[in-house]
N, C-alpha and C positions, 0 to 999 in steps of 0.2 A: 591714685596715680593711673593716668592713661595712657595705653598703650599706639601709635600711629604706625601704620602700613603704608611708605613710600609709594609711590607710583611707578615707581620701575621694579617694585619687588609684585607688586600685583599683576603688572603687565606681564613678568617672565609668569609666574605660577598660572596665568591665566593661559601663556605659549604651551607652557608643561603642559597644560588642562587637555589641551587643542592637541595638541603629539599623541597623547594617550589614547584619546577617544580614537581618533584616525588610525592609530596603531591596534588600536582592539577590533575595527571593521578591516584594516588589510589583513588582519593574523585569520579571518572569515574566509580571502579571500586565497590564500594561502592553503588552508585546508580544500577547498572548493578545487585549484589549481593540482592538489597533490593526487587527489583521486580520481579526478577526469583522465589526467597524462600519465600518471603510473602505473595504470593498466594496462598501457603500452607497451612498457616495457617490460610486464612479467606477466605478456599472454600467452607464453610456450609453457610456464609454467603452469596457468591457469589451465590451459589444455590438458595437460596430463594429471593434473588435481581431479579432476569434474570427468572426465575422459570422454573431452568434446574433441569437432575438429574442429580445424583453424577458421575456418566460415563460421563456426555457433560463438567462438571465442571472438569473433568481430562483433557477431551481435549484442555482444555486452556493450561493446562499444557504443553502437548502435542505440541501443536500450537506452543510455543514460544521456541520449543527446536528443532524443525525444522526453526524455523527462524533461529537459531542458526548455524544450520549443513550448510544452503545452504548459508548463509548473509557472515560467516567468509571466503570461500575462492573468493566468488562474488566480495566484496565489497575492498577487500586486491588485487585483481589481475587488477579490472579498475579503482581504486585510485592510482594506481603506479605509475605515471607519477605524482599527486598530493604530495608538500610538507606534509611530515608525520604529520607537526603539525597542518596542512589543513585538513588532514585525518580527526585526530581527531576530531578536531573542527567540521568538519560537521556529524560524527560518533554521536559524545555527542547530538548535534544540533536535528538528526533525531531522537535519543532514548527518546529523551524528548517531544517531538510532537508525539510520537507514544504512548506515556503513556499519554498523555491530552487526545488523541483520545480515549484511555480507560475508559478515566474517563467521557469521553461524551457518549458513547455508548449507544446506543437508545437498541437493542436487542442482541441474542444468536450471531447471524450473525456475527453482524460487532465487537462485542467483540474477537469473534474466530479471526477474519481479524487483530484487532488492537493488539491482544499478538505479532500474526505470525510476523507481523513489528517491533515489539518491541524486538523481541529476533532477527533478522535480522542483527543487529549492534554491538552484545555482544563482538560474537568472533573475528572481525573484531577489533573489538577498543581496547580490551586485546591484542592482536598482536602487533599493532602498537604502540603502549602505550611500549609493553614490548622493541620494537627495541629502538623505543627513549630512554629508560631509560638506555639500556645497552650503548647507544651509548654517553651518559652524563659522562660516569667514565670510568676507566682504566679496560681493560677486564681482570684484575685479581678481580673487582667487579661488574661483570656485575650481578652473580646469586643475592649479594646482593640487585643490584635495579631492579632485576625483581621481588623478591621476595618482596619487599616494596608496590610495582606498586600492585600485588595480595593481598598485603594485605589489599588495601581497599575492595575485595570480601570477606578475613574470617572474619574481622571486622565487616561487614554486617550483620554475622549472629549472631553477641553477640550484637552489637544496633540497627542497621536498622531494620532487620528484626522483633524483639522483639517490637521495638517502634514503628515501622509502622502494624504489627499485632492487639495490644493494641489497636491504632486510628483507625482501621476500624472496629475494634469490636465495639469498644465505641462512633464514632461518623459517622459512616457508611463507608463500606469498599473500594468505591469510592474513599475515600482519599489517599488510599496509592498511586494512579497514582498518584493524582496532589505534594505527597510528594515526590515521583520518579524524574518527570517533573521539580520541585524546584532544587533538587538537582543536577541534567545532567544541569540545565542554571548554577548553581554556578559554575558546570567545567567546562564548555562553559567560564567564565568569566576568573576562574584561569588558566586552560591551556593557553589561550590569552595572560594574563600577566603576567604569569612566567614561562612558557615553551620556551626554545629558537627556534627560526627559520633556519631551515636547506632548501636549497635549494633539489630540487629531484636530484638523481642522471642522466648526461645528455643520461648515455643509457635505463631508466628508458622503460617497457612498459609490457604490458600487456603479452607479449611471454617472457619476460624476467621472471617474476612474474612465470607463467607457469610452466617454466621451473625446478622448484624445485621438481616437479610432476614424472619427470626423474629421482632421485635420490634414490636409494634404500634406504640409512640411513633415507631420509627421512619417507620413508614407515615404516620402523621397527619402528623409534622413536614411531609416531603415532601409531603403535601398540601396541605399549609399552602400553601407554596412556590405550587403547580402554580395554586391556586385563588384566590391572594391576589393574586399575580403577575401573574395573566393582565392582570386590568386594567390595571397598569403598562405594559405592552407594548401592548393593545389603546389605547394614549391616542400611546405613542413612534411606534409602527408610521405609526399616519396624523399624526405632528403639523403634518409640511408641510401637508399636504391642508387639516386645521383652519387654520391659521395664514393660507393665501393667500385660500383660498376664505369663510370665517368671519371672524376678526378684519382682510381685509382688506390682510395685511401684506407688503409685496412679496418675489418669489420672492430677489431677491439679499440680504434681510434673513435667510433663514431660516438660515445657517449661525450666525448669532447668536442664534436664538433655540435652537438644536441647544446651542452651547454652553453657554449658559445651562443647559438640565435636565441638561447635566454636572456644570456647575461644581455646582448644587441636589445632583445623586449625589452630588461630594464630600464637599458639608458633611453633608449624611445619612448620610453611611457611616461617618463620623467622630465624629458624635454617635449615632450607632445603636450603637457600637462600646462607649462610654461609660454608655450607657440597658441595654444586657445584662450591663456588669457588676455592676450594681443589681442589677436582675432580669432574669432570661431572658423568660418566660412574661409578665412583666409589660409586658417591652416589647411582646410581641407583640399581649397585650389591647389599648393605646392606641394603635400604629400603626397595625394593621388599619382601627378606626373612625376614625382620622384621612385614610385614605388614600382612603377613600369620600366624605368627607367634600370634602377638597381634589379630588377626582374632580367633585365635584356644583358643586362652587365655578368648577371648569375649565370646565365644561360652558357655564357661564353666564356667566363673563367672556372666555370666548373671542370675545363679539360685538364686545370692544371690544380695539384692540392694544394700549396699556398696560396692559391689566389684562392682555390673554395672554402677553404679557410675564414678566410678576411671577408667574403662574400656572403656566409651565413650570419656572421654578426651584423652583417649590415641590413643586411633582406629581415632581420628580426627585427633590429634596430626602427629602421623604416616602418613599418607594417605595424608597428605597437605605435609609433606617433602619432597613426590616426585615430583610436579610441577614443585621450581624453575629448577630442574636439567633436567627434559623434555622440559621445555621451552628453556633454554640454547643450549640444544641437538639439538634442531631445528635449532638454530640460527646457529652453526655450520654446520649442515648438507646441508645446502643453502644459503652461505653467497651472494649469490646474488640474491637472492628471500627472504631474511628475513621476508617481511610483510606476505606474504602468509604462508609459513611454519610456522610464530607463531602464526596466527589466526589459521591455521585446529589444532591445538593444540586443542584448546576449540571445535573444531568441533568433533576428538575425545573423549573428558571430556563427551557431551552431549551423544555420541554414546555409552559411559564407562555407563552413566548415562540411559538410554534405557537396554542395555544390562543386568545389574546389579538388575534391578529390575524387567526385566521378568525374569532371573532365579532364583532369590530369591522367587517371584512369583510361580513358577514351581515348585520348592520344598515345598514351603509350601501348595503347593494345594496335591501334592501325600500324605501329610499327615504325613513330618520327620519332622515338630515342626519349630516355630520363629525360633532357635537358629542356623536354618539350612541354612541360607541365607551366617552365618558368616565362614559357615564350604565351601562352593562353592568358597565364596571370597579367601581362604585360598587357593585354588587349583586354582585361577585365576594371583591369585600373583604370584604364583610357575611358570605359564606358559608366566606370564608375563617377568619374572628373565630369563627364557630360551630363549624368544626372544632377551634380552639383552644382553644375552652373545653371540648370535648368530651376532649381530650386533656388538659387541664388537671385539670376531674372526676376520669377516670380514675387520672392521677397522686395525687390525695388519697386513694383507694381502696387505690392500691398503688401506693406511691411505687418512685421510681428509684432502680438500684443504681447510682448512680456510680463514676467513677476517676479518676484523672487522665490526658489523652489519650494522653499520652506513659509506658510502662510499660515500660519497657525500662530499659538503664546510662545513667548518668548522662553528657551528652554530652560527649564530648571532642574537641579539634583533630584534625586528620586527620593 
């Protein structure tokens, strides 16, 4: 007697298949998200842990967003020859030994050491993470699963973050490594058994990687990133400052108002996700001038707390719709460098994230007020729209050779 498997019972097991896998690369990205932004919030304690000042307790910060810049196109260009899901796996593997190491840490020294490693693997795993996921579905949904894959980093910021803050206030801030560490072995375990195996591609190498370096779309995208960005971060960077000082709104409200321009990245990274697979370039046109836009909006309702309120979730909201459609734009712009072009993505986010809050910094020290960071962003996004129609032109002149991300065998179980 033989047994038959319907085709709608295959189709759903095969969705399950697809949920999972995606679910084991955002739970990656999730851990990634918990330990960059959590240290935000429990750097007074770190200060009096280590018995730095508040300048050496930035440089942590600091630390692990240069691991970031230099780990994403390092760690993407000599893993190229390594199967992606290898990648991963020892990507997750190292971020998680590099967060125990944090949480051992004898003095100032080797804490500085152990961020700089710990952000090393960020952009790197987000890259590769994002190639697989496009390379799971039909590239009419690729933005879809890039956008899934980032959403375990906004997710981060309305529960990791929050929860892991909580425990290091309440039962020493230590823990948040070893919760980091917890979470990078749970991906370690999920990507293992539900992400599929793809062989590397067999011209795979290091010069091939490289080579995406060569590509001008590549450069503009990333610029896109560096200059559109900034403003987002120059508005996050001081949002307390705006909020107590400006709209008024007292210091134990602002962890609500934090999570608020989370939960806003959500819904933005999820509909950004859905807007690039329309169009790529097209998202990018309306988001930029929207983001200025809600920038200028922020600027001016920040004087009242309901409206700054309403105005962090949006300025989140906003500012996370552009990702899926840069990250996608990558993937095009170097369909045979894929891993490297989508980790400097996050190498620019960090560069956005630098840039962003020393000119928000810089205005607010000449003395034009918080609300002046959101007014800079405004004029960052405008020149960021400019770089993108510039890149855009260009592509009508001499369009792109596309691929699809994934060029290799067709994936199979391990």
């Amino acid at each position: 007697m033989t047994t038959t498997v319907s085709p709608s019972a295959t189709a759903k097991a095969a969705r399950n298949h697809l949920g999972l896998a995606i679910l084991a690369l955002a739970m990656g990205g999730f851990a990634i998200g918990t330990t960059e932004f959590a240290m935000m919030g429990l750097l007074k304690e770190i200060e009096e842990g280590l018995g730095i000042s508040t300048p050496e307790a930035g440089n942590l910060i600091s630390a692990y967003a240069l691991g970031v810049v230099i780990g994403a196109p390092v760690f993407a260009a000599f893993g190229a020859k390594l199967p992606r899901k290898h990648l991963a796996l020892g990507l997750m593997l190292f971020l998680s030994v590099a967060n125990l190491t944090s949480f051992i840490a004898p003095d100032y020294g080797f804490m500085l050491l152990s961020r700089f490693a710990s952000g090393l693997p960020h952009g790197a795993f987000f890259g590769v993470a994002a190639v697989i996921a496009a390379g799971l579905v039909a590239p009419t949904k690729r933005g879809w699963a890039i956008s899934m894959v980032m959403a375990g980093l906004t997710v981060s910021n309305v529960i990791g973050v929050p929860v892991a803050t909580w425990v290091g206030q309440t039962f020493g801030w230590r823990l948040l490594f070893v919760i980091v560490g917890a979470i990078g072995l749970l991906t370690v375990a999920m990507v293992w058994k539900f992400v599929p195996f793809e062989a590397a591609h067999p011209e795979a190498s290091i010069r091939r990687e490289l080579g995406a370096l060569k590509r001008l779309q590549v450069w503009l995208a990333l610029l896109i990133g560096v200059i559109g960005f900034g403003g987002f971060f120059a508005v996050y960077t001081y949002i307390a400052h705006t909020m107590t000082s400006v709209a008024g709104i007292p210091e134990n409200l602002i962890p609500a108002v934090v999570a608020l321009y989370g939960l806003g990245m959500v819904v933005g990274n999820i509909f950004g996700g859905r807007l690039a697979d329309k169009s790529v370039m097209g998202t990018i046109y309306w988001v930029m001038p929207g983001i200025a836009v809600a920038l200028v909006v922020y600027a001016i309702a920040a004087h009242w707390a309901w409206a700054a309120f309403i105005m962090a979730f949006v300025v989140g909201g906003i500012g996370s719709m552009l990702t899926p459609a840069l990250q996608t734009r990558l993937l095009d712009a170097a369909p045979g460098a894929a891993s490297l072009a989508s980790s400097l993505n996050h190498s620019a986010l960090n560069i956005a994230n630098a840039l962003g809050a020393f000119l928000g910094g810089t205005v607010i020290a000449w003395g034009w007020g918080y609300v002046a960071p959101a007014l800079v962003g405004a004029v960052l996004a405008i020149l960021g729209l400019g770089v993108a129609l510039l890149s855009g032109l260009l592509e009508r002149r001499k369009p792109l050779v596309t691929s699809p991300p994934t060029d290799a065998a067709e994936p199979t179980r391990p």
